[in-house]
C-alpha positions as CSV (number, residue, x, y, z in Angstrom):
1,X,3.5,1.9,-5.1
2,X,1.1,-0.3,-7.0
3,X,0.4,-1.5,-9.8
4,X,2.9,0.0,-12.3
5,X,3.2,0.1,-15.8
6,X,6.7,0.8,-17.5
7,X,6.9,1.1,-21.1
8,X,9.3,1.8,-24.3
9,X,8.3,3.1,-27.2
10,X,9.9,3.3,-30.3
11,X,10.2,7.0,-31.9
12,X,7.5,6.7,-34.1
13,X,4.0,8.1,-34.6
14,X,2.0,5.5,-33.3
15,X,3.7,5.7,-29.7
16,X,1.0,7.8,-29.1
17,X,-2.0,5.6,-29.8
18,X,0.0,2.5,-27.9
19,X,0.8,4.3,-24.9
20,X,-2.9,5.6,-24.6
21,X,-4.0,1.7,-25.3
22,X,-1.7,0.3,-22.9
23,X,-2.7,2.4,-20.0
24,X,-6.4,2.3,-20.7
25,X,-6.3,-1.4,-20.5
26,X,-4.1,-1.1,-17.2
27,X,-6.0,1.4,-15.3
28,X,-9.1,1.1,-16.8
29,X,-10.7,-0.3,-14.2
30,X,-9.1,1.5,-11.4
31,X,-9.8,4.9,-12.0
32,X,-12.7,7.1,-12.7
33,X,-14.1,7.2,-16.1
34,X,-13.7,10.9,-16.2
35,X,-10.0,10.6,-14.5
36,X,-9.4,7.7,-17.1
37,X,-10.4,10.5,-20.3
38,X,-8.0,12.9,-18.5
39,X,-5.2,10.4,-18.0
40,X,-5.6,9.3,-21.8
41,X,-5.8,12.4,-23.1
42,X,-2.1,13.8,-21.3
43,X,-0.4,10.4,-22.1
44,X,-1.2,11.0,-25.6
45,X,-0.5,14.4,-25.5
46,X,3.0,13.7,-23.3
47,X,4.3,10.6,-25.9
48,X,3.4,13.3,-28.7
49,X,6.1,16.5,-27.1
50,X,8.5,13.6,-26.4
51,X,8.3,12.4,-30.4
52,X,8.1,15.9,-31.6
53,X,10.4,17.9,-29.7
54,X,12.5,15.2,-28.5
55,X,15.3,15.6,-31.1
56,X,15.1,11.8,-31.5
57,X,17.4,10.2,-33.5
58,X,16.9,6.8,-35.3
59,X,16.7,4.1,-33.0
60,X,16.2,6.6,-29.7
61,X,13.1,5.4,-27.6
62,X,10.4,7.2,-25.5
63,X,9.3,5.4,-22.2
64,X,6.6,5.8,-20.0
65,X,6.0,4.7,-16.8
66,X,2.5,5.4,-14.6
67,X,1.0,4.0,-11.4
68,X,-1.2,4.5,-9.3
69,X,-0.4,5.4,-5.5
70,X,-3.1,5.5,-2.7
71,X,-5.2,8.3,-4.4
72,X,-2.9,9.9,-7.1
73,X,-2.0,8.8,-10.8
74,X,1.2,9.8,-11.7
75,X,2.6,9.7,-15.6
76,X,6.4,10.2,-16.4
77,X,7.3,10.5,-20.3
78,X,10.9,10.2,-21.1
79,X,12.8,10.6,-24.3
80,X,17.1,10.8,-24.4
81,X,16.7,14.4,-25.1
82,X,18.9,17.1,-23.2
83,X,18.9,20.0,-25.2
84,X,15.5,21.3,-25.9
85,X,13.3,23.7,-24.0
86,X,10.1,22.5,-22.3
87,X,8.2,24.9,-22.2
88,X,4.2,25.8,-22.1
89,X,3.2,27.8,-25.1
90,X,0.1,29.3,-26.6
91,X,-2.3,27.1,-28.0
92,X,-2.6,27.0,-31.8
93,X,0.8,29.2,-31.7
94,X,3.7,28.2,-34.6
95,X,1.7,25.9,-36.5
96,X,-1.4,25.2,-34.8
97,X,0.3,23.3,-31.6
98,X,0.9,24.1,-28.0
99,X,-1.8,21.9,-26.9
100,X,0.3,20.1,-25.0
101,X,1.5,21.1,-22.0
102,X,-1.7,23.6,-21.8
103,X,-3.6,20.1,-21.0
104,X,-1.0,19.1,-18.7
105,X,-1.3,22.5,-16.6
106,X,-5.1,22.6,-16.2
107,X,-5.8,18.9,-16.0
108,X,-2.6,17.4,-13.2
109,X,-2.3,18.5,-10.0
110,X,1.0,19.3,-10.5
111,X,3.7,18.4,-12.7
112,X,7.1,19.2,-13.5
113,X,10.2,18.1,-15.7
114,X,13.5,16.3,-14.5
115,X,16.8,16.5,-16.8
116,X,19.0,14.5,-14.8
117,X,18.7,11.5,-17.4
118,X,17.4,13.4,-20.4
119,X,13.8,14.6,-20.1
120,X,11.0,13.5,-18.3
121,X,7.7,15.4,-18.0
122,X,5.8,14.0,-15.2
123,X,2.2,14.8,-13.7
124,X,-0.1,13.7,-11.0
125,X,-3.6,13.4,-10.7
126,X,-6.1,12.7,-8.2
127,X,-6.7,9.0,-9.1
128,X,-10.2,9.1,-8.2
129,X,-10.5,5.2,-7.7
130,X,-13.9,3.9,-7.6
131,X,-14.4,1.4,-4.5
């Protein structure tokens, strides 16, 4: 593993906008401009699920943590949530959402979700590097 970035966040809107800052000026210059729009785009998108569907509480955090290993780029997003169902939707169902996890499915690799300390959605993608 190289090169790691771990994060926490406080529950608030801007999480979003500061994890997507904080990895761009990590990785920018390791991965492929088009893999760096992709990687931007899901760690808004992940920070965003965690905040909104997290049942946060005051003072709760989100985390991330990303790296880049040999050629993949792997994201985790966690949030102290236990309870809630993750769960890919519909675009623009319930209120114009579902965006979401719709990104994560067509842009990652793969990707999955681990409970064992509340919820992490993680993803991989090819990190593309430029050499």
């Amino acid at each position: 593993m190289e090169a790691v970035l771990e994060l926490s966040f406080a529950a608030v809107p801007a999480a979003a906008t500061d994890a997507r800052t904080q990895v761009t000026e990590r990785f920018g210059t390791r991965l492929a401009a088009r893999v760096l729009e992709d990687v931007r785009l899901l760690v808004t998108e992940l920070v965003t699920n965690a905040l909104r569907h997290g049942r946060l509480r005051t003072g709760d955090r989100v985390s991330l943590k990303a790296w880049v290993t040999g050629d993949v780029f792997r994201i985790e997003v966690g949030d102290p949530g236990r309870d809630g169902e993750v769960a890919q939707r519909a675009p623009g169902a319930r209120g114009g959402g579902g965006y979401g996890l719709y990104l994560v499915e067509m842009l990652a690799k793969r990707w999955g979700v681990d409970r064992r300390d509340g919820t992490v959605v993680w993803c991989e993608l090819p990190s593309g590097a430029d050499r």
